[in-house]
C-alpha positions as CSV (number, residue, x, y, z in Angstrom):
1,X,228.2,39.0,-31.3
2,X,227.6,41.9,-29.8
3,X,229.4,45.5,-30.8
4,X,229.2,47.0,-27.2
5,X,228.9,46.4,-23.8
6,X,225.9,49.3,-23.5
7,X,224.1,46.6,-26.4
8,X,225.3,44.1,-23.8
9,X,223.7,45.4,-21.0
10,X,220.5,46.7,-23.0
11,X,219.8,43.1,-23.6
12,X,220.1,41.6,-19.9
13,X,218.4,44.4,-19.2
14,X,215.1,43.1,-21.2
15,X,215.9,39.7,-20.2
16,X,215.4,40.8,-16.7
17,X,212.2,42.7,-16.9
18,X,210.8,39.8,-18.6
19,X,211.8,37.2,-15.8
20,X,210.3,39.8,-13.5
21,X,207.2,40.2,-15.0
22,X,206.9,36.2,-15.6
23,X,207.6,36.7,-11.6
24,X,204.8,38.7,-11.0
25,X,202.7,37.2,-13.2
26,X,202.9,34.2,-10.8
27,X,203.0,35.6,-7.6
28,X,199.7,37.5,-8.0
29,X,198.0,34.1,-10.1
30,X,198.8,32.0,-6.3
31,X,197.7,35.0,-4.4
32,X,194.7,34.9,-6.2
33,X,194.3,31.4,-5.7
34,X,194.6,31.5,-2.3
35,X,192.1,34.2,-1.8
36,X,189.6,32.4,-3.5
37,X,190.5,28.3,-2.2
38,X,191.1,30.1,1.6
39,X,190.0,32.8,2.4
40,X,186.4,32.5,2.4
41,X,184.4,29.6,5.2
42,X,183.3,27.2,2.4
43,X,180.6,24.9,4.2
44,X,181.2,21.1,3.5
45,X,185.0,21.6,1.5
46,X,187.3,19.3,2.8
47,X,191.4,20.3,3.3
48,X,192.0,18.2,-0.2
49,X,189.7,19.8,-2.1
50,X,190.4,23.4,-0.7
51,X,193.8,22.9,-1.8
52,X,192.6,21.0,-4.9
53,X,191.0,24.2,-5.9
54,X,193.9,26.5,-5.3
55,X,195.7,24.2,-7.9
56,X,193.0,24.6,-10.2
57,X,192.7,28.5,-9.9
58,X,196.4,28.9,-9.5
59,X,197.1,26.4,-13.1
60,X,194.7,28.6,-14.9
61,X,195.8,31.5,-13.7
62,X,199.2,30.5,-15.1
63,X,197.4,29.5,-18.4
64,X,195.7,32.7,-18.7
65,X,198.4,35.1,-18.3
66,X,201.0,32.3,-20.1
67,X,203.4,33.3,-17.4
68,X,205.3,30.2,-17.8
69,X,205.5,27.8,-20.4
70,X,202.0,25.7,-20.9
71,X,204.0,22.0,-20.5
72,X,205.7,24.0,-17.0
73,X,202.1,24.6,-15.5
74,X,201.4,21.0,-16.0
75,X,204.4,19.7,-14.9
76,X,204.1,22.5,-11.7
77,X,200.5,20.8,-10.9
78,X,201.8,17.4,-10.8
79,X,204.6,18.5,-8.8
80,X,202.1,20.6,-6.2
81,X,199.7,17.6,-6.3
82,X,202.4,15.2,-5.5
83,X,203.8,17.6,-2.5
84,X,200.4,18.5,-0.7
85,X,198.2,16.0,-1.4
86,X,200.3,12.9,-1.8
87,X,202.1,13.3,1.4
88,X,201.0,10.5,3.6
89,X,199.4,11.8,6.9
90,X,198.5,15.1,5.4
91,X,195.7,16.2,3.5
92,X,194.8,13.6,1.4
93,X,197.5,10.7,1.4
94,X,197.5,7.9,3.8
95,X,199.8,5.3,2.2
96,X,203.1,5.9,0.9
97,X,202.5,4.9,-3.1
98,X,199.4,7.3,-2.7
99,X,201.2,9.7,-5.1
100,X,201.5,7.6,-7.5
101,X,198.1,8.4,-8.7
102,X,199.4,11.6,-10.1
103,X,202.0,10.3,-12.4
104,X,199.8,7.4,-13.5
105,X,198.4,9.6,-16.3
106,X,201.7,9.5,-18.1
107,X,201.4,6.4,-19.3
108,X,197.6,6.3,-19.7
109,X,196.0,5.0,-23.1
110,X,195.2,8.9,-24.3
111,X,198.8,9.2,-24.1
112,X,200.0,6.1,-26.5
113,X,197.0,7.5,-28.7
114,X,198.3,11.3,-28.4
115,X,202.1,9.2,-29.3
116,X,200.6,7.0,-32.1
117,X,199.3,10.5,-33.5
118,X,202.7,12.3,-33.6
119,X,203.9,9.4,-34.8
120,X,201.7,9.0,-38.0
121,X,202.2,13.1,-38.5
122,X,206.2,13.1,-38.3
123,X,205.8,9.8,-40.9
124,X,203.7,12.0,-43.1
125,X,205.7,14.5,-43.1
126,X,209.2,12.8,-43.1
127,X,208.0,11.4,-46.4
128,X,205.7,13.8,-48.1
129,X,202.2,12.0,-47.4
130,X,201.3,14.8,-45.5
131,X,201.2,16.8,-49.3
132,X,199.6,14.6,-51.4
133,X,197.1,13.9,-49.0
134,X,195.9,17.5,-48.7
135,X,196.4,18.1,-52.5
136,X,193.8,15.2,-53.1
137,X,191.3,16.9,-50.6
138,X,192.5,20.6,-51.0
139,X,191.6,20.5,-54.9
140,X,187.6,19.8,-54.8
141,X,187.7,23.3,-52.7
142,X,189.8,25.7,-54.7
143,X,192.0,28.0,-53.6
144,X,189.9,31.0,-51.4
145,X,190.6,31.1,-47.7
146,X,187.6,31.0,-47.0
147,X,187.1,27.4,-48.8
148,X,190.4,25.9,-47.8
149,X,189.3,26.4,-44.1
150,X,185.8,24.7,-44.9
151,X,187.1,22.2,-46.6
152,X,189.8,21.1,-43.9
153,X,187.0,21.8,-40.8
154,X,184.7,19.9,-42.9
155,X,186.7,16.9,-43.2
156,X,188.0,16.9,-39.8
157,X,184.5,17.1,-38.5
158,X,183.5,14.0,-40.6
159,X,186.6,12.2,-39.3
160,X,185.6,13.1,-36.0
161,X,182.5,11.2,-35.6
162,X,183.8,7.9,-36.6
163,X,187.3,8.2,-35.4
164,X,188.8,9.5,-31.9
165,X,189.0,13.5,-32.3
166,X,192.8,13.6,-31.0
167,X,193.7,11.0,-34.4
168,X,192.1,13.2,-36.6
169,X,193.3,15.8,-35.4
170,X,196.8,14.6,-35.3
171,X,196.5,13.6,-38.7
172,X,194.6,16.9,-40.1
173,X,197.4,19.0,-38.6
174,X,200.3,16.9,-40.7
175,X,197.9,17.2,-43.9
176,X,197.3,21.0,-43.2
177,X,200.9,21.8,-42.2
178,X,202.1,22.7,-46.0
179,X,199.4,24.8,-46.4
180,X,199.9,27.0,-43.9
181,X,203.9,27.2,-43.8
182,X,202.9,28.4,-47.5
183,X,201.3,31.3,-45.5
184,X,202.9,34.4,-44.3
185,X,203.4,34.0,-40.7
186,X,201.7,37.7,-40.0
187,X,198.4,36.5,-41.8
188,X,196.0,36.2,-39.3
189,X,194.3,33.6,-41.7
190,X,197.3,31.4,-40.0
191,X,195.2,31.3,-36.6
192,X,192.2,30.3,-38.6
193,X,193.3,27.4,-40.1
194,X,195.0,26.2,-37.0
195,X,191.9,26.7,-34.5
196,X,189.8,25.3,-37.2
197,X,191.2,21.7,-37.2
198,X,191.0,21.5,-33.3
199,X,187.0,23.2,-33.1
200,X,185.7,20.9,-35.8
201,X,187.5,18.0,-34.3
202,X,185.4,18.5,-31.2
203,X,182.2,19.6,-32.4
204,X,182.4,16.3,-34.7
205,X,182.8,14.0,-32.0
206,X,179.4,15.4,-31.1
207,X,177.8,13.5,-33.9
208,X,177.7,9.9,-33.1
209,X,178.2,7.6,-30.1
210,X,181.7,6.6,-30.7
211,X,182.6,10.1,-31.9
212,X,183.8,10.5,-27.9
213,X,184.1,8.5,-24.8
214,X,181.3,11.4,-23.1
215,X,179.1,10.3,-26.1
216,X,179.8,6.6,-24.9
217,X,179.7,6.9,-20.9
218,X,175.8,8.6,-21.4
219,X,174.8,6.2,-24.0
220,X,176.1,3.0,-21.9
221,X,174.4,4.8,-18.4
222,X,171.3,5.2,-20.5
223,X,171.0,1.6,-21.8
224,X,169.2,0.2,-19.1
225,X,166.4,2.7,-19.1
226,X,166.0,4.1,-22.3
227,X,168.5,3.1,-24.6
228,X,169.9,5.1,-27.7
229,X,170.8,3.4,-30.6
230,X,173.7,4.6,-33.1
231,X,170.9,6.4,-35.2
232,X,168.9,8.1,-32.9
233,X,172.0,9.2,-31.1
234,X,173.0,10.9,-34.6
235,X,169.4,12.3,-34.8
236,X,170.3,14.3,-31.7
237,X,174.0,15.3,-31.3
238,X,174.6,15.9,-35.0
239,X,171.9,18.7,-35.7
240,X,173.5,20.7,-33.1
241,X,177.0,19.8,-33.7
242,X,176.7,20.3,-37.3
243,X,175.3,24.3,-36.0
244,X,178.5,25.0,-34.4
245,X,180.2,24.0,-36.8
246,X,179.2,26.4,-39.3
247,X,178.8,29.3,-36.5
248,X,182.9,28.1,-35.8
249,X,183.4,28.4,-39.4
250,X,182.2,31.7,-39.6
251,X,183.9,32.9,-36.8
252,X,187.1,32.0,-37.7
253,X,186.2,33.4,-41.1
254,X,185.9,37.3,-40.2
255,X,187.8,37.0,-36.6
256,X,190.6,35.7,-38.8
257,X,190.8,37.1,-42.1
258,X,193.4,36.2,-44.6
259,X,195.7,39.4,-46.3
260,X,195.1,37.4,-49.3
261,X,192.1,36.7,-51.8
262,X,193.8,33.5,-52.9
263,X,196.3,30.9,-51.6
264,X,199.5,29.4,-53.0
265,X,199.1,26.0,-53.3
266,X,202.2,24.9,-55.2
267,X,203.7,23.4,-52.5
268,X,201.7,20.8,-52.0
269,X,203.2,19.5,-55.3
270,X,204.6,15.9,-53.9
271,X,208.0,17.1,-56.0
272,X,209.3,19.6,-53.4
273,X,209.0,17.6,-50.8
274,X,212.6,16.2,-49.1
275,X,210.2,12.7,-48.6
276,X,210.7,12.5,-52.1
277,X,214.6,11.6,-51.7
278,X,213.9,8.4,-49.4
279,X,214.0,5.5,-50.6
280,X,210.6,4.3,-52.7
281,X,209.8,1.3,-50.5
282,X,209.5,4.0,-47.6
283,X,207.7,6.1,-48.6
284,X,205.0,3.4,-50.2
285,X,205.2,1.9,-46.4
286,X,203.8,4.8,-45.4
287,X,200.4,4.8,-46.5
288,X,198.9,1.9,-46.1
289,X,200.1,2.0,-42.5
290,X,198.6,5.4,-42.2
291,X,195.2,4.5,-43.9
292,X,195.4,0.6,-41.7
293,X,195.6,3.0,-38.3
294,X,193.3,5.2,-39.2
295,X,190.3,2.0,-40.2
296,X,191.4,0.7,-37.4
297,X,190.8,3.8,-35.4
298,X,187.3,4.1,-37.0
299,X,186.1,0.4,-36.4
300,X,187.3,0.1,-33.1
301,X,183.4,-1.2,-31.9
302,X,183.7,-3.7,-34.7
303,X,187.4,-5.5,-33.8
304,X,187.5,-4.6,-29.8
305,X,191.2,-3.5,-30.6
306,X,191.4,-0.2,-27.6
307,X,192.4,2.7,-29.9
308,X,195.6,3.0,-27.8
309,X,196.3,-0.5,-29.1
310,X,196.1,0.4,-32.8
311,X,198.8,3.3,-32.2
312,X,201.4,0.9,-31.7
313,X,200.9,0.2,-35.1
314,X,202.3,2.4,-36.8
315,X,204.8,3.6,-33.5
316,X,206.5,0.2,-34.1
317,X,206.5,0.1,-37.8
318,X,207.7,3.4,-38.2
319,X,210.4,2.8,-35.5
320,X,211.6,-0.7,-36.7
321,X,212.4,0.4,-40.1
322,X,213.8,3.5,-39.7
323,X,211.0,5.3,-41.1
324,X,211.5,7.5,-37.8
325,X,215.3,7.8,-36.9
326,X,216.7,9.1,-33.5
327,X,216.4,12.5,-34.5
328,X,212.7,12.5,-35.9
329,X,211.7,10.8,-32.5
330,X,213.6,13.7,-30.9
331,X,211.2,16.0,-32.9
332,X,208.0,14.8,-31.5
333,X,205.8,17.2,-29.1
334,X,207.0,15.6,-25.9
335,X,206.3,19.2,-24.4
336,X,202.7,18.5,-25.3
337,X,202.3,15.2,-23.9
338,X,203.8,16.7,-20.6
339,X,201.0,19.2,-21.0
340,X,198.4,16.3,-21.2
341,X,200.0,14.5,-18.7
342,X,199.2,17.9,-16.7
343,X,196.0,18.1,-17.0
344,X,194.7,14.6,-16.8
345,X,196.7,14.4,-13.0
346,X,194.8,17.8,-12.7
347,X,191.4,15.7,-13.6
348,X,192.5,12.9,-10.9
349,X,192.7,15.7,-8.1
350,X,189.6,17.0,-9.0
351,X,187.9,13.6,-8.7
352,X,189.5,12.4,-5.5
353,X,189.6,14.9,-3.3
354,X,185.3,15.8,-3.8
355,X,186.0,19.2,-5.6
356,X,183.7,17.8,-8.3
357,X,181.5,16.6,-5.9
358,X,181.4,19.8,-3.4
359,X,180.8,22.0,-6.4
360,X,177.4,20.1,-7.5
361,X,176.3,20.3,-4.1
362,X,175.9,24.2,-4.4
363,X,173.4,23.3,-7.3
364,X,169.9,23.3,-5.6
365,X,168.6,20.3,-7.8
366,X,165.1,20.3,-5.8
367,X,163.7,23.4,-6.6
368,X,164.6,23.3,-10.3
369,X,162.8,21.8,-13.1
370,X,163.7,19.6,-15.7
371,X,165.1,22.5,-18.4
372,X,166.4,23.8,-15.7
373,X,168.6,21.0,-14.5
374,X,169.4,20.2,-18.1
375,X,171.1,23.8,-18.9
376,X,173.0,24.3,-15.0
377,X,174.3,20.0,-15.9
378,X,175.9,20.8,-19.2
379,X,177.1,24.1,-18.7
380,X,178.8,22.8,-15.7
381,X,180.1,19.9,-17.5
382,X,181.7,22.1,-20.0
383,X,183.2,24.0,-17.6
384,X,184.8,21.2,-15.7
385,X,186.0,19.3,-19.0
386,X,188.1,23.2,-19.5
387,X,190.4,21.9,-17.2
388,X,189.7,18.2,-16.8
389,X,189.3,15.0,-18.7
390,X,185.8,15.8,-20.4
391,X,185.6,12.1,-20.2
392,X,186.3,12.0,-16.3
393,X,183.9,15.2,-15.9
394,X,181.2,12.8,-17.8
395,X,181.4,10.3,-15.8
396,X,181.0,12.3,-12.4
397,X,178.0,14.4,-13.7
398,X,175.9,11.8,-15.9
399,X,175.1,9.2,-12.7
400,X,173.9,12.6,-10.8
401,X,172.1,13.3,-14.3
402,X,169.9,10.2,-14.4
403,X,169.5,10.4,-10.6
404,X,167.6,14.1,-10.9
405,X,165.9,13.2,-13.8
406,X,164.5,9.9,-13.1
407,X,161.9,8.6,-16.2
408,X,163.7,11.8,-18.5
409,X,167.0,10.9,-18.4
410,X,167.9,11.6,-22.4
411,X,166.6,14.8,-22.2
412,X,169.1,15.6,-19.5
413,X,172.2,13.3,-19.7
414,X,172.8,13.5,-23.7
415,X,173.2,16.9,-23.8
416,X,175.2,16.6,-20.4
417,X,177.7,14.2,-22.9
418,X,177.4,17.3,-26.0
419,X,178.6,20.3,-23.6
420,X,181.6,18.1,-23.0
421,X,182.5,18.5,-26.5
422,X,182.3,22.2,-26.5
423,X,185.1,22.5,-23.8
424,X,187.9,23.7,-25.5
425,X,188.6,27.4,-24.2
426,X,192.2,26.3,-22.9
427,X,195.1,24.3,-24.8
428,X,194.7,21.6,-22.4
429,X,191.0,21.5,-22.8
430,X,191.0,18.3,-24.9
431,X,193.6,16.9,-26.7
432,X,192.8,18.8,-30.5
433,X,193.8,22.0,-28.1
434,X,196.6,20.8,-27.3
435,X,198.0,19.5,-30.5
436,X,197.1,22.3,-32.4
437,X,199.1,24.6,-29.8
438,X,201.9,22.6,-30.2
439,X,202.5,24.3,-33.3
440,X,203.6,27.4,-31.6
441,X,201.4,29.6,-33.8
442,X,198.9,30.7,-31.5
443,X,198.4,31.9,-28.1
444,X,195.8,31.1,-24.9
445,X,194.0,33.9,-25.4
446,X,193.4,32.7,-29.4
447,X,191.9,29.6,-28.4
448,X,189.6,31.1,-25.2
449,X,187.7,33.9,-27.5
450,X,186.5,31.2,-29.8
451,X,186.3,28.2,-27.3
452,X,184.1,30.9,-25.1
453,X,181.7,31.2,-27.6
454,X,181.2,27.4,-28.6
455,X,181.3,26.5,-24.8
456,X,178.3,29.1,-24.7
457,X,176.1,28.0,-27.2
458,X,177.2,24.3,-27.4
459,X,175.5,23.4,-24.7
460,X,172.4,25.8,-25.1
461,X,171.8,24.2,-28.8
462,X,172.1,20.8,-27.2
463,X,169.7,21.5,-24.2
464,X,167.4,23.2,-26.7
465,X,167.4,20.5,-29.3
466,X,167.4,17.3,-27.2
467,X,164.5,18.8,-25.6
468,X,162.7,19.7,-28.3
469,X,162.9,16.3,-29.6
470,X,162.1,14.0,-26.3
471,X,160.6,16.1,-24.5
């Protein structure tokens, strides 16, 4: 309650001035969009992906300056998408279910996976797994920030080249989350440990062929000319990947230090845990379906089960027993899978309308030489896959890849596939983002100082080293 009417007024007052800076936070992101989608003669850029690319500018814009919710920008690009480009007769459009195509996203497999991950982490936590399973790894690495944080990177990375990234990410976040709410909320060591989970995620995926789809789309285009096995695509995306991850490490290390020389771990203790009040044959339910979902997930080449597949699993388990009651499901980050949902649409624009396509034909391929075409390929791949599917950016850049660089293609399409896996200077830059900023602990600008640097030297290592070995 509040004592006066002066308190009163002092506090729509601030309400105020924040909605009007949230206002003009917006209005100047679209006016900057449309100076840069519009007002200049672009040669060759069609209506749909002029206004393709003021949705693109105007979204990150919005991201940037966090205006507006994250999950509202994504839901805004649908809606824009929907009312300018899927308007029959207009732009794009020429059939009335055209639009459709934007919405189609929110039931894609990524997002069962992204569910079947929520899932598994509510489950964990709902009955204490979440603990025990971090006590068991947390242990070997003592109780210094500094080897907490390697030890949880350096098991996500691991996870991550067997497994898809967003699953062990998913799952690394439910085993970490003790751990941190143990941590003062001021302690910038907080940021480390959350940004660690997501960059190690997708630096791992680096590491093998099924470690990402990008990994898979170059190896599968490369098969008929010079195909990689599983080995030799280890012998060149892990060196690299294994770099960053220890320049990531370090990063997070002094950009985030902790207040503290040691952490409290006692609450990892399976004890304190409400799980610990369900009943027994719950919470021994639990874990084998975690640890099935999670083979599963890692030997998806060996039983041809899609890894979307496997996440109903442990969604309809969970959900039949009453593992996961109404208000548990009510708990999951649906605002995150709208902000996925966001930015894969976003990824279909991009595609359809020849932005993608317009953008590589400023790239004067000719004149260049083989390095050359190599560094401007990735580097433009891990700038698309900021604010697109890295998979969908992979599969528009790798055919142009092996079509520039005929009898070389490795050297140029493999680390193509490694620069998408150093996107991740935005929340919705691939999925470990955007789980990991679903915990509310950070902000943009936490994940685009680090994500700037591995989306710099990502794809510089991988040029250098994939070179350097084939070349």
């Amino acid at each position: 309650m509040l004592d006066t009417r002066r308190q009163a007024r002092r506090l729509l007052g601030k309400l105020e001035i924040s909605s009007t800076r949230r206002l003009v936070k917006m209005i100047c992101a679209a006016l900057f969009a449309a100076m840069i989608a519009f007002i200049p003669s672009y040669s060759g850029l069609e209506p749909a992906a002029m206004w393709t690319l003021f949705i693109l500018i105007f979204a990150a814009g919005l991201w940037m300056t966090e205006a507006i919710p994250a999950f509202a920008v994504a839901i805004l690009i649908i809606g824009l998408e929907i009312l300018i480009l899927g308007q029959p007769g207009g732009v794009y459009a020429t059939g009335p279910k055209d639009w459709q195509m934007f919405v189609n996203p929110w039931a894609s497999p990524i997002m069962w996976l992204f569910m079947g991950g929520f899932v598994l982490g509510q489950a964990a936590q709902t009955t204490g797994l979440d603990r025990m399973m971090a006590r068991f790894v947390l242990k070997w690495f003592g109780s210094r920030p500094s080897n907490v944080l390697l030890g949880a990177m350096g098991l996500t990375f691991v996870f991550s080249m067997f497994m898809s990234n967003t699953a062990t990410t998913a799952m690394m976040m439910s085993v970490m989350a003790p751990v941190i709410a143990g941590i003062d909320k001021k302690d910038p060591f907080v940021k480390a440990l959350l940004l660690g989970v997501p960059f190690a995620a997708n630096v791992g995926g680096m590491g093998t062929i099924i470690g990402s789809p990008p990994n898979a789309i170059a190896a599968g285009l490369l098969s008929e000319t010079h195909a990689i096995s599983f080995v030799e695509w280890m012998t060149l995306g892990l060196p690299p990947a294994i770099v960053l991850f220890f320049i990531a490490w370090l990063y997070l290390r002094f950009a985030h230090p902790s207040n503290s020389e040691t952490l409290d771990l006692r609450g990892l203790e399976w004890e304190t845990r409400t799980g610990s009040l369900l009943p027994m044959w719950k919470r021994l339910l639990v874990f084998p379906v975690f640890m099935l979902t999670v083979i599963l997930w890692m030997t998806g080449s060996i039983h041809g089960m899609p890894t979307a597949v496997v996440s109903f699993i442990p969604i309809t388990i969970f959900a039949v027993t009453g593992i996961l009651n109404v208000a548990e499901v009510r708990r999951l980050q649906w605002d995150v899978l709208m902000l996925m949902a966001g930015g894969l649409s976003l990824g279909v624009a991009i595609q359809i309308s020849g932005l993608a396509t317009w953008v590589l034909g400023l790239i004067p391929m000719d004149a260049m030489g083989l390095l050359a075409i190599a560094f401007v390929l990735a580097y433009i791949t891990t700038l698309l896959s900021n604010f697109m599917s890295n998979t969908a950016a992979t599969n528009i850049l790798a055919p142009l890849g092996i079509a520039v660089a005929v009898g070389f293609e490795p050297i140029v399409v493999v680390p193509l596939a490694l620069g998408a896996s150093a996107a991740m200077c935005l929340p919705i830059s691939t999925p470990p983002n955007a789980i990991a900023f679903a915990t509310g602990g950070m902000k943009t600008t936490d994940f685009f100082r680090g994500g700037l640097l591995m989306g710099i030297l990502g794809p510089a290592l991988a040029v250098i080293w994939v070179f350097w070995m084939l070349g």
